[in-house]
TORNU-145028 format. One record per residue (C-alpha): chain; x, y, z; residue in three letters. Coordinates in nm, 3 decimals. Layout:
REM residues N
<"A"; <X; Y; Z>; "ALA">
...
***
This chain:
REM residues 409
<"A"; <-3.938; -2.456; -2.333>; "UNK">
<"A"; <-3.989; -2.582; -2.000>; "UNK">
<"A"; <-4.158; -2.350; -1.800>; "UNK">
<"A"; <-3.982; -2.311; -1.411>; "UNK">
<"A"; <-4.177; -2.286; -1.092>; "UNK">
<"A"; <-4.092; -2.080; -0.781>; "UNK">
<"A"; <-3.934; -2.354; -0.607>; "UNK">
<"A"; <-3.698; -2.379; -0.915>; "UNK">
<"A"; <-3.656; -2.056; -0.968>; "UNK">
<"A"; <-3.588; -1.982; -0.596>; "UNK">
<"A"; <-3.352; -2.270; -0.593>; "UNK">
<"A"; <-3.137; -2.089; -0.865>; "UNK">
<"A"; <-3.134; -1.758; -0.738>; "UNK">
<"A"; <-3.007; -1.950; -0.378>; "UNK">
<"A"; <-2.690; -2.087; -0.586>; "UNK">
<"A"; <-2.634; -1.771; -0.754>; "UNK">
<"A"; <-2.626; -1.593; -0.421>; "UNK">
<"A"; <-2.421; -1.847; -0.251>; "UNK">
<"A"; <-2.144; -1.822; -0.537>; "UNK">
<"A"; <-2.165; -1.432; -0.551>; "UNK">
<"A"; <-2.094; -1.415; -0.174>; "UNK">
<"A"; <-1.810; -1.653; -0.190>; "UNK">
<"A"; <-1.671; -1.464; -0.464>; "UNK">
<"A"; <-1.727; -1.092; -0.281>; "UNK">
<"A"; <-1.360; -1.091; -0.051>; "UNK">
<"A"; <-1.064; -0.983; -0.311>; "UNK">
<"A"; <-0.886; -1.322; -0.380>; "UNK">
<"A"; <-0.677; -1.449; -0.668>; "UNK">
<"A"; <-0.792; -1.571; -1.015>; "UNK">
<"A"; <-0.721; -1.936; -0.909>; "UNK">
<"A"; <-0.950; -1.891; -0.622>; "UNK">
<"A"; <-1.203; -1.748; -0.771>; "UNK">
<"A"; <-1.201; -2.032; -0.964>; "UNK">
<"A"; <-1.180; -2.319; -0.726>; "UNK">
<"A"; <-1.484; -2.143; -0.517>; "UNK">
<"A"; <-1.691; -2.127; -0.868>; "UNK">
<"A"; <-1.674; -2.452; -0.990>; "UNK">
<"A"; <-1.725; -2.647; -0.619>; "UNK">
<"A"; <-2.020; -2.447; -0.525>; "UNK">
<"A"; <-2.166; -2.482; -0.875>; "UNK">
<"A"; <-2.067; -2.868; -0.888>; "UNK">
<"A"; <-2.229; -2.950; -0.494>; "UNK">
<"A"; <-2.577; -2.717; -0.562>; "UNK">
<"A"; <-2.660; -2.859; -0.923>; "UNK">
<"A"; <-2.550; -3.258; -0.790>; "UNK">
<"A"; <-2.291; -3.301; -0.998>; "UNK">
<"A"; <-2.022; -3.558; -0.951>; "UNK">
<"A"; <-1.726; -3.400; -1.172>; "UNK">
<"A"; <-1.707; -3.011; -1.272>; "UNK">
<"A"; <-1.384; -2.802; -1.450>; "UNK">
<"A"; <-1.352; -2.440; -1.576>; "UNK">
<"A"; <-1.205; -2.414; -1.911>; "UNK">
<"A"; <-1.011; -2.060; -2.031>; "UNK">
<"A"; <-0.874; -1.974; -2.362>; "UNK">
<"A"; <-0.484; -2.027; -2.400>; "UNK">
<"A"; <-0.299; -1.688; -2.455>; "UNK">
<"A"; <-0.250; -1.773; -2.846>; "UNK">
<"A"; <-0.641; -1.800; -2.790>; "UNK">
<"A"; <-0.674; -2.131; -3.041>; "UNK">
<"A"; <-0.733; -2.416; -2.738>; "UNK">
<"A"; <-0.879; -2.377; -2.412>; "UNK">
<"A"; <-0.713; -2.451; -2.117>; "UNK">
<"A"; <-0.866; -2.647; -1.826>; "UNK">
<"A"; <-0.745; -2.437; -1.513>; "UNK">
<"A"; <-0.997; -2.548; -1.213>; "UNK">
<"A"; <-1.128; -2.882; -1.125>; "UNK">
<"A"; <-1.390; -3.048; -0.904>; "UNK">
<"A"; <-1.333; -3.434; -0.787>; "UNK">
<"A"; <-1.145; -3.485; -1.119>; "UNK">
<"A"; <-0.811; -3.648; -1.118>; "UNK">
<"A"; <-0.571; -3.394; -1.029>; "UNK">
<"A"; <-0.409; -3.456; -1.368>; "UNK">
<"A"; <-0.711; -3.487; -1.525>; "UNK">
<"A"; <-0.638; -3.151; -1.760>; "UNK">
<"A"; <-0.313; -3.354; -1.857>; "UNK">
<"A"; <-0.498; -3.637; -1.961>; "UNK">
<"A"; <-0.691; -3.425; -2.227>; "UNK">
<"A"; <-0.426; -3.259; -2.302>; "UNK">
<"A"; <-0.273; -3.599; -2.373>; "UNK">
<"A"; <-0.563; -3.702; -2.553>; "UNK">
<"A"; <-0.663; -3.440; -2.775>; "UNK">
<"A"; <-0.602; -3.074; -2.713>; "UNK">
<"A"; <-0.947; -2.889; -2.654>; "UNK">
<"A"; <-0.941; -2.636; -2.957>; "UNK">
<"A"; <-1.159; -2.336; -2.959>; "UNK">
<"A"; <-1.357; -2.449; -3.220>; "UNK">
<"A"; <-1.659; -2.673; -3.313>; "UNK">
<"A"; <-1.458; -2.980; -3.280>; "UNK">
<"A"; <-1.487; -2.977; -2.906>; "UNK">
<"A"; <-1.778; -2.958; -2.696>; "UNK">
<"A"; <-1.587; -2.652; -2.514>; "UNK">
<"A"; <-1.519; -2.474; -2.824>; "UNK">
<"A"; <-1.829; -2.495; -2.975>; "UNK">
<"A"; <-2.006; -2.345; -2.689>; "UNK">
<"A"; <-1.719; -2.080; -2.725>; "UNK">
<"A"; <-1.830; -2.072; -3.052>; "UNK">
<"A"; <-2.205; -2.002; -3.042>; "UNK">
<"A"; <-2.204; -1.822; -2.727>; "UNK">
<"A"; <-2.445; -2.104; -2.611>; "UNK">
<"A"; <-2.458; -2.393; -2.428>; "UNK">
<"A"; <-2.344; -2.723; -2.549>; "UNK">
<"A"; <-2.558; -3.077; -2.396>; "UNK">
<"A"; <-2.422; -3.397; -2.430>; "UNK">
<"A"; <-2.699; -3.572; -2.270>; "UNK">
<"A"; <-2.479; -3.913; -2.334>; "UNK">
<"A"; <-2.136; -3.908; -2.344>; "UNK">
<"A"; <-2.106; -4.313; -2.489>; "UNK">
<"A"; <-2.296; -4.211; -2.762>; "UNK">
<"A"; <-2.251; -3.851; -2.908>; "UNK">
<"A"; <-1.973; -3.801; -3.153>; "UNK">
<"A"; <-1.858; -3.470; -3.087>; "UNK">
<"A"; <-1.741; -3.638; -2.752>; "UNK">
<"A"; <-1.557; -3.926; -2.912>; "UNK">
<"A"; <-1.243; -3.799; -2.842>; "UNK">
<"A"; <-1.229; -3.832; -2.500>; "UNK">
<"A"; <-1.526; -4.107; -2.407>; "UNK">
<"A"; <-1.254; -4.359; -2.267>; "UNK">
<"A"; <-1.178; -4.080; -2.080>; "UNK">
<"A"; <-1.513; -4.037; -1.986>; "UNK">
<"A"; <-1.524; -4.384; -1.904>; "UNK">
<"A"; <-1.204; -4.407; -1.687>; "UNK">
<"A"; <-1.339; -4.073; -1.478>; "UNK">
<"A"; <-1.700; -4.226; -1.466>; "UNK">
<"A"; <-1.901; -3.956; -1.623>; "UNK">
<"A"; <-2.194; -4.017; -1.887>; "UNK">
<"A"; <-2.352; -3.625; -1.954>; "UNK">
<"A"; <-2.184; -3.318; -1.977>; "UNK">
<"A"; <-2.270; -2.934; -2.004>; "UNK">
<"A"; <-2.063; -2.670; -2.125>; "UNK">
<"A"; <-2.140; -2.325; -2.080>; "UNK">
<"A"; <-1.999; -2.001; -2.186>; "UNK">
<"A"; <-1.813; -1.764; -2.005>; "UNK">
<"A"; <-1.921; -1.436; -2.182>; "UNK">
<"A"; <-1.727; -1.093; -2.073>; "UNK">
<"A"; <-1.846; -0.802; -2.286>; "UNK">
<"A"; <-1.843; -0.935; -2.674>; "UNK">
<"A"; <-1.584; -1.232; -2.675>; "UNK">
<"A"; <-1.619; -1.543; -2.451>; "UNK">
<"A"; <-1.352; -1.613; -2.243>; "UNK">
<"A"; <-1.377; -1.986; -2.122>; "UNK">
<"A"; <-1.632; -2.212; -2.023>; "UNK">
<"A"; <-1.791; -2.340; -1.680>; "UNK">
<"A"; <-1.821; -2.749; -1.728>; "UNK">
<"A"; <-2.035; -3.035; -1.554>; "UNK">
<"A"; <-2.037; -3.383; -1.559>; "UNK">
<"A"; <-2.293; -3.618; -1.424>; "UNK">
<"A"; <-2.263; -3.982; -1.383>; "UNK">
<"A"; <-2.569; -4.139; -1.580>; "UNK">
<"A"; <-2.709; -4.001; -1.854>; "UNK">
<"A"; <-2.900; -3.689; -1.788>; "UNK">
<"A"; <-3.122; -3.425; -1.981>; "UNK">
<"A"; <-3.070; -3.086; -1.872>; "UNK">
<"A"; <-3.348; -2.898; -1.800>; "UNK">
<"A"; <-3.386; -2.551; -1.852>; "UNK">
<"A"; <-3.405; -2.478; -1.469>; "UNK">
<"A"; <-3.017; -2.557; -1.438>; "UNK">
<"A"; <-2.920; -2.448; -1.740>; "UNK">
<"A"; <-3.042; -2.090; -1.654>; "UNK">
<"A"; <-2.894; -2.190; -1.305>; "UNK">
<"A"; <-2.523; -2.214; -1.465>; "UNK">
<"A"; <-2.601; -1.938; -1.730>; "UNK">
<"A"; <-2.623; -1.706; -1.397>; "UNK">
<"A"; <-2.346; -1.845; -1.233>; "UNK">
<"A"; <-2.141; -1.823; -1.523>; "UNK">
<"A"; <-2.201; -1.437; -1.548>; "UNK">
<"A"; <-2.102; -1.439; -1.174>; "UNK">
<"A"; <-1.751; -1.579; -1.249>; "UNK">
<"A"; <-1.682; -1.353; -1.545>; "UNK">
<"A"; <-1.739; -1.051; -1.283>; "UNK">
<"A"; <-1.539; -1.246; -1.088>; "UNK">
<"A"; <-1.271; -1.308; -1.309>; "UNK">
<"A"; <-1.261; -0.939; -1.404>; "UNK">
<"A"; <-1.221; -0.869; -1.036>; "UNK">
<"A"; <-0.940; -1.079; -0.951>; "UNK">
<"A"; <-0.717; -0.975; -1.285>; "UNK">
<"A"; <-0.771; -0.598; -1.171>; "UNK">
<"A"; <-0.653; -0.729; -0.819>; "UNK">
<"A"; <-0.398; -0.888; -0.921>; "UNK">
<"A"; <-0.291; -0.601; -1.140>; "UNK">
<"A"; <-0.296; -0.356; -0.835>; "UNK">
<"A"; <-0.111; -0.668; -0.649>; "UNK">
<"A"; <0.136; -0.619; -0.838>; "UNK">
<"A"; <0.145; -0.223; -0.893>; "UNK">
<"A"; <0.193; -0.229; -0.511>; "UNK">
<"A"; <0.425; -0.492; -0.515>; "UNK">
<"A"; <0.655; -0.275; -0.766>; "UNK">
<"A"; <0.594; -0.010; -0.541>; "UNK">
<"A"; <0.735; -0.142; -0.295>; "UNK">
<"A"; <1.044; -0.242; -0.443>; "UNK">
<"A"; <1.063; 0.114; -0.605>; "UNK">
<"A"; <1.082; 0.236; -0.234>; "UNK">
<"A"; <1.285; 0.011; -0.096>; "UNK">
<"A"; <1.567; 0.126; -0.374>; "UNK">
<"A"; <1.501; 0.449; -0.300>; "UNK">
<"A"; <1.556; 0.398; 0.074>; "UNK">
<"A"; <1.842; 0.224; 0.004>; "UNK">
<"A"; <1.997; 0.450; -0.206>; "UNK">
<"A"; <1.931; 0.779; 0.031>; "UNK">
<"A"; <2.124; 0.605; 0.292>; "UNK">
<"A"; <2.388; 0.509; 0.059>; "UNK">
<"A"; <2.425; 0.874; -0.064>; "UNK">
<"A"; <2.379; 1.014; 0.301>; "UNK">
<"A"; <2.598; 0.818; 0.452>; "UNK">
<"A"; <2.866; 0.919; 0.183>; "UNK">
<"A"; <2.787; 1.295; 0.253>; "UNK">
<"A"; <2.812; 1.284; 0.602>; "UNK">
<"A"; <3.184; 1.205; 0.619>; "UNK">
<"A"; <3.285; 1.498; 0.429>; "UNK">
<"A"; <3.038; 1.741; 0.583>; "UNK">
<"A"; <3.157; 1.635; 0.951>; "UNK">
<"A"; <3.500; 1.750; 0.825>; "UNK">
<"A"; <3.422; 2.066; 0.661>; "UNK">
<"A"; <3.218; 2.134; 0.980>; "UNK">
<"A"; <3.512; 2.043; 1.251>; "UNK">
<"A"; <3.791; 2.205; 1.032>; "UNK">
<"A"; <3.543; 2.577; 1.030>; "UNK">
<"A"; <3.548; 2.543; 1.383>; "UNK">
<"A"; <3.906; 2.514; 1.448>; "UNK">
<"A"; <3.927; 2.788; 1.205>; "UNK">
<"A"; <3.675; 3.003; 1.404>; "UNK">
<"A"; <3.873; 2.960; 1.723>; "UNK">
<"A"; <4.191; 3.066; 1.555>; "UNK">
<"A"; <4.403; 2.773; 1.640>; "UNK">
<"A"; <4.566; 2.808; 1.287>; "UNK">
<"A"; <4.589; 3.233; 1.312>; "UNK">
<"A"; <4.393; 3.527; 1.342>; "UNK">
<"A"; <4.096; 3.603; 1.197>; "UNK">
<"A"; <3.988; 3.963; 1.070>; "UNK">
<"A"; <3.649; 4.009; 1.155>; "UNK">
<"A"; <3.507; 3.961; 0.766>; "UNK">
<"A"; <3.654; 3.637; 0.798>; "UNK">
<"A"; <3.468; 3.522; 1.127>; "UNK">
<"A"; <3.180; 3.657; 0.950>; "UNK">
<"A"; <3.187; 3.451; 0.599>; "UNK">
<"A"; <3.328; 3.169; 0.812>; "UNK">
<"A"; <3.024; 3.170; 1.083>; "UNK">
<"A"; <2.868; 3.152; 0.784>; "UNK">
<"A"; <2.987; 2.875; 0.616>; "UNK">
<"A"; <2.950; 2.654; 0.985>; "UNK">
<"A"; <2.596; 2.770; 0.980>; "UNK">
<"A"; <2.513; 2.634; 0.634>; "UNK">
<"A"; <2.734; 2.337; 0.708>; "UNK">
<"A"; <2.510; 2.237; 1.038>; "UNK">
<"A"; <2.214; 2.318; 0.807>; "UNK">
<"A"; <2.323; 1.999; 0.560>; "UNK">
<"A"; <2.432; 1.780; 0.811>; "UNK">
<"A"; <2.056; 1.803; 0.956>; "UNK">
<"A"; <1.956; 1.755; 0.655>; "UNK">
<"A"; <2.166; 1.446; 0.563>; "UNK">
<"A"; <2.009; 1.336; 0.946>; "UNK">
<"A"; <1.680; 1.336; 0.826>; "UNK">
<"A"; <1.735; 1.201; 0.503>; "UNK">
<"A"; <1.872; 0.863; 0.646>; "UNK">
<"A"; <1.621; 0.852; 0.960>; "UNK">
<"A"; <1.351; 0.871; 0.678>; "UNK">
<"A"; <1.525; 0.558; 0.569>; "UNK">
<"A"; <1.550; 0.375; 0.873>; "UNK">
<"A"; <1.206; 0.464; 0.953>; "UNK">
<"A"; <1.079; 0.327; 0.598>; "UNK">
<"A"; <1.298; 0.018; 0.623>; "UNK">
<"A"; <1.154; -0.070; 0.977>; "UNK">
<"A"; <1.443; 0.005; 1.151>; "UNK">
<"A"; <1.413; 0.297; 1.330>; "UNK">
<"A"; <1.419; 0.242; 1.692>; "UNK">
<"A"; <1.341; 0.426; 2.002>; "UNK">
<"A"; <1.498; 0.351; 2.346>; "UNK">
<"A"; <1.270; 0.480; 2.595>; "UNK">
<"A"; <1.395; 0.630; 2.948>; "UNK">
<"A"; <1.256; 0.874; 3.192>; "UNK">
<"A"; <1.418; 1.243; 3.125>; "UNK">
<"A"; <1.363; 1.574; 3.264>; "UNK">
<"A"; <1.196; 1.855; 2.987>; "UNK">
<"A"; <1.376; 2.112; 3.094>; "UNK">
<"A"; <1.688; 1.901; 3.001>; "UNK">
<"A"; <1.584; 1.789; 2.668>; "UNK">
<"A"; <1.418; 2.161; 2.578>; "UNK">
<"A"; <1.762; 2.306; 2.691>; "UNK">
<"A"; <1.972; 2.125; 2.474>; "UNK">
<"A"; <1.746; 2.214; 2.208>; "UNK">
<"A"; <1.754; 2.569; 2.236>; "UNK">
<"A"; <2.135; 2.579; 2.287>; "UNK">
<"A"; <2.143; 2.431; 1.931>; "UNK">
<"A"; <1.895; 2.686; 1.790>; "UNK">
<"A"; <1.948; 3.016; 2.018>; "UNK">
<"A"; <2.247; 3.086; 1.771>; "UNK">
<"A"; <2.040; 3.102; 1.450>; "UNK">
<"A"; <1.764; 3.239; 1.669>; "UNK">
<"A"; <2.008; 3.547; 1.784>; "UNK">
<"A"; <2.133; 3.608; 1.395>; "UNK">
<"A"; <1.820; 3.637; 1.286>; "UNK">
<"A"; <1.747; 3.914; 1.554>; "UNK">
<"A"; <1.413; 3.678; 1.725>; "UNK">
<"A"; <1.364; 3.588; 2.079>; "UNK">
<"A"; <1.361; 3.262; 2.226>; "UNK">
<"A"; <1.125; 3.234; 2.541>; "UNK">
<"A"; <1.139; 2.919; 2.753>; "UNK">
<"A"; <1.016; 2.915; 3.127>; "UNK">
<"A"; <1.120; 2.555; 3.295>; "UNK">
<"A"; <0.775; 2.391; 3.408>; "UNK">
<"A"; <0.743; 2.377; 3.820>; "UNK">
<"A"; <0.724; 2.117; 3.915>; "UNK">
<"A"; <0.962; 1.942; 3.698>; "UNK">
<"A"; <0.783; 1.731; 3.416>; "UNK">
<"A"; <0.953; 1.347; 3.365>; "UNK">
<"A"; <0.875; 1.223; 3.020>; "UNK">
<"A"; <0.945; 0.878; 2.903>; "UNK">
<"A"; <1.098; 0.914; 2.549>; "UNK">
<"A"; <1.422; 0.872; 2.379>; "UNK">
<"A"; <1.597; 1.182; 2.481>; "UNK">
<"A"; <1.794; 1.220; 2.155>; "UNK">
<"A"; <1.511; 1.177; 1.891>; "UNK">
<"A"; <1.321; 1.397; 2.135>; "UNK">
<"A"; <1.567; 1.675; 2.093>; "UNK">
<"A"; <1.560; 1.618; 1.730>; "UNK">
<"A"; <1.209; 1.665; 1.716>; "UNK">
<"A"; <1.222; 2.014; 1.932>; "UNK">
<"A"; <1.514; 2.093; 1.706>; "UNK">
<"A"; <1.306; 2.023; 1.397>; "UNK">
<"A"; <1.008; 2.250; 1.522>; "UNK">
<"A"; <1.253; 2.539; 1.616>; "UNK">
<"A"; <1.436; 2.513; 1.338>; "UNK">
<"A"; <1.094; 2.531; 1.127>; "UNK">
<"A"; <0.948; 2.820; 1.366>; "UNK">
<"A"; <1.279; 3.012; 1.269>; "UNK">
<"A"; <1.295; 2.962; 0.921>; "UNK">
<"A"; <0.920; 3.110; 0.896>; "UNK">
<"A"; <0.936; 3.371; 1.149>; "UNK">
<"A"; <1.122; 3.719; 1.032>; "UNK">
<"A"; <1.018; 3.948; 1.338>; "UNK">
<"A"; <0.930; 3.909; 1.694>; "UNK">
<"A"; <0.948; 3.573; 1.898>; "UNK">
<"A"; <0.948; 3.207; 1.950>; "UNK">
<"A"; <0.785; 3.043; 2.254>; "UNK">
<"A"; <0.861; 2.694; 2.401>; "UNK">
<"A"; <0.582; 2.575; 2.699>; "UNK">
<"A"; <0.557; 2.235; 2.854>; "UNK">
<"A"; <0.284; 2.168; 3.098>; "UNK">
<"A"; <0.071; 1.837; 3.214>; "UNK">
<"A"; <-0.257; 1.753; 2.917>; "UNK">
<"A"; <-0.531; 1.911; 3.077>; "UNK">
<"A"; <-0.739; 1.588; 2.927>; "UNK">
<"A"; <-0.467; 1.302; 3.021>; "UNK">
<"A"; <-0.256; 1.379; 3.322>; "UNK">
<"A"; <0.002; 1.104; 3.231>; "UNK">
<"A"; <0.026; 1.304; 2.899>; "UNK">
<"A"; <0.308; 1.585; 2.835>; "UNK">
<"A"; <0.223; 1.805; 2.567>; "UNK">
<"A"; <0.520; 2.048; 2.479>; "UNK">
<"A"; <0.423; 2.356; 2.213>; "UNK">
<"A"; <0.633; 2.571; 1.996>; "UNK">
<"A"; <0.504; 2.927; 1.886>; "UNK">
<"A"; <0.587; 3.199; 1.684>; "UNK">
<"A"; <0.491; 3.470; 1.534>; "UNK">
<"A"; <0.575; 3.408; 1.158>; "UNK">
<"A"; <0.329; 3.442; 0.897>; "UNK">
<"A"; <0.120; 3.134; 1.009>; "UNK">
<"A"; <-0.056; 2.913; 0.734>; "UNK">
<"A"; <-0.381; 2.876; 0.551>; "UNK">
<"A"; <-0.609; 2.574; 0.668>; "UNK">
<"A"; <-0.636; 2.414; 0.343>; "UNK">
<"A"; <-0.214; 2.414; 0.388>; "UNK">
<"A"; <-0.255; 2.262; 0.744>; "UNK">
<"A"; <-0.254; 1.898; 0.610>; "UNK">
<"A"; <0.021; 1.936; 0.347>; "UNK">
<"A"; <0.257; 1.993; 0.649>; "UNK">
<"A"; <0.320; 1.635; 0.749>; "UNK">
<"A"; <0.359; 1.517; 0.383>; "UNK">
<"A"; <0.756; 1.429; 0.285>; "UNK">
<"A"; <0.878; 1.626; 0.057>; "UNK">
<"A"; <0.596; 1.880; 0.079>; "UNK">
<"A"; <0.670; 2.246; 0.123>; "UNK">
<"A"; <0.376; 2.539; 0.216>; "UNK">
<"A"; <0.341; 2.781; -0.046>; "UNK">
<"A"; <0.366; 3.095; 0.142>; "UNK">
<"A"; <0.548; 3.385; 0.023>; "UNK">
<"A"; <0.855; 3.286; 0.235>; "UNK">
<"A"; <0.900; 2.949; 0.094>; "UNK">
<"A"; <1.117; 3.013; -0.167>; "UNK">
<"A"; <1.296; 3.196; 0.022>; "UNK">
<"A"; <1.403; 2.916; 0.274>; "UNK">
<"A"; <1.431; 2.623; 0.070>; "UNK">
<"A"; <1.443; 2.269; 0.275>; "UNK">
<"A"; <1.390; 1.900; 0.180>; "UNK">
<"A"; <1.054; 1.891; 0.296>; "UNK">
<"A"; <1.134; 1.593; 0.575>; "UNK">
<"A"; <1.157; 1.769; 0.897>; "UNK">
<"A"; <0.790; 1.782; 1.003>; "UNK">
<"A"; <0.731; 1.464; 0.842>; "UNK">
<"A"; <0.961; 1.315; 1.063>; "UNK">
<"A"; <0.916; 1.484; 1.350>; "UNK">
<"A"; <0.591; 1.337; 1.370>; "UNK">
<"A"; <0.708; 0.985; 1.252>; "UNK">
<"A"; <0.944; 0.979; 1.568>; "UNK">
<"A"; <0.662; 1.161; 1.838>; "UNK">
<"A"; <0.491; 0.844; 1.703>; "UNK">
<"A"; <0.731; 0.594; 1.747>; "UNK">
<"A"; <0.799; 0.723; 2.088>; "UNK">
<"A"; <0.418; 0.687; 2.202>; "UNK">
<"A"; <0.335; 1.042; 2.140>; "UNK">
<"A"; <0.206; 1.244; 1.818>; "UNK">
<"A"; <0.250; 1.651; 1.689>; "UNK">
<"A"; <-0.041; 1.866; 1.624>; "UNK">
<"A"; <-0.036; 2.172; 1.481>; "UNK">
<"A"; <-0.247; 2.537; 1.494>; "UNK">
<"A"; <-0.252; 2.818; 1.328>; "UNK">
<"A"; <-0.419; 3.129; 1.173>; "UNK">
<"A"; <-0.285; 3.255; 0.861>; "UNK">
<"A"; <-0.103; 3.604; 0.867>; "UNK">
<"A"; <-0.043; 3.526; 1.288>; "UNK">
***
């Protein structure tokens, strides 16, 4: 055995190093490959280098990744004769033994017979084939070829032995990321169909639920004939429960837009007293029913925000709408004032006194389709969107939502 001196042994730990760190960023199986067998081919000086890997039926070995071969050079053995995975090539019998196979001369050795016009026509004379070894089976092999005739010393075959173990990580790496690739790819067709298919199903609800809504109104202002006052009752009702869908169906289909990329915000100066107003006009109704107060005191002077007035609204409607749902006694509180810490910053807050939630609930508030487990959540069941897209459209609009609270407050 020859024995290897620093300088060799320093000179193969260099090439191992240089193919590990081109192999570190998460790239595909092909470029792992390509990296491998040109770093490996420049540091060990050969002219010609290929990775071989077993054929799914696992019988011949495929030649997937070349360096300054003929770009149809893998056809030409093909062509040729098929490399099995056996002892009658010099790729399959280092599959084989788990070892490496020398052909120190090319013109000469039989086992290469095969292919030595081929050889000749590529200009090669000595070839290596080593192993690529994952676990128990061997996978492929990593391949030089040298111009002359050349003994191998045991320097560089240790050298490729290294390398080799290199690409098998390698090779394990870029299947798994290809896997996940792929798992994220499906993912996001999965989503996409979903999106698709809420708006579909929205859209088709809101056309009937506008008309059950506008019909209840003409019936609550009597245009068709009086109304006892059980009827006004059951059919205040009804509207209620109506608006309460078509929210919903709202949500459900901004969710989509906002998913699909086309949500979009048209930003314009606008007065918060204006846009809180409307808001509580919507809400003081359900507010009133439900027996709670709504306090609002118009900032002075006047704050100007620059947001889309509408989805603005929506989000205040969203809050207030939450803040009444969860609140059974007492009040809810609407403030807007200038950020103490950014004076081009509005920050508007919503209050109440409901039963609050627990801090380890805090970040499941903002999740879609996520509901708090207090005691009052299945009482007032929802879709679980309205938070989540509040703060999708504070965000599209420049802004954000934040939330406080302390449990049993």
């Amino acid at each position: 055995m020859e024995k290897r001196g620093p300088r060799e042994r320093f000179q193969e730990l260099a090439v191992v190093a240089e193919v590990a760190t081109a192999m570190l960023s998460p790239v595909g199986l092909q470029e792992v490959l390509d990296i491998a067998v040109e770093k490996v081919s420049r540091e060990l000086g050969a002219h010609f280098g290929s990775i071989t890997l077993l054929s799914p039926e696992q019988s011949t070995l495929d030649i997937v990744a070349v360096y300054n071969l003929a770009p149809d050079y893998a056809e030409k053995v093909r062509r040729t004769r098929p490399l099995r995975a056996d002892a009658s090539s010099p790729s399959g019998r280092a599959i084989q033994t788990r070892q490496p196979t020398v052909i120190t001369d090319v013109g000469t050795d039989p086992l290469f017979a095969p292919w030595r016009q081929l050889a000749e026509e590529e200009g090669f004379r000595s070839f290596i084939s080593v192993p690529l070894v994952v676990g128990a089976d061997a996978i492929g092999t990593l391949n030089q070829y040298l111009a002359e005739p050349h003994e191998f010393s045991a320097a560089e075959i240790n050298m490729l032995t290294g390398v080799c173990r290199l690409v098998c990580v390698a090779i394990e790496r870029a299947h798994l990321y290809e896997a996940l690739k792929k798992q994220h790819e499906t993912a996001q067709q999965v989503s996409e169909k979903k999106s698709r298919f809420l708006a579909a199903v929205s859209h088709e609800l809101r056309a009937p639920m506008t008309a059950i809504v506008g019909f209840t109104d003409l019936l609550l202002k009597q245009i068709p004939g009086p109304l006892n006052d059980d009827q006004r009752r059951q059919l205040r009702l009804l509207a209620s429960s109506a608006q309460h869908l078509l929210l919903l169906i709202a949500d459900v289909l901004d969710v989509s837009k906002i998913e699909a990329g086309r949500m979009e915000c048209v930003l314009a100066r606008v007065d918060t007293a204006r846009v809180v107003g409307e808001a509580l006009d919507m809400m003081g109704p359900l507010a009133e029913a439900k027996g709670l107060t709504l306090e609002w005191q118009p900032p002075a002077p006047p704050i100007a925000l620059s947001c889309d007035a509408q989805r603005c609204k929506q989000v205040l409607v969203n809050l207030l709408s939450n803040a009444i749902k969860f609140t059974t006694r007492g009040r809810i509180r609407v403030e807007a004032r200038r950020d103490s810490s950014a004076a081009r910053l509005a920050r508007i807050s919503v209050s109440d006194t409901g039963i609050g939630v627990k801090t380890e609930d805090l970040p499941l508030l903002f999740e879609e389709f996520q509901q708090v487990g207090t005691p009052l959540a299945s009482v007032f069941r929802g879709s679980g969107l309205g938070l989540s897209l509040s703060r999708e459209l504070a965000r599209l609009m420049g802004g954000d939502i934040e939330v406080q609270s302390v449990f049993g407050q």
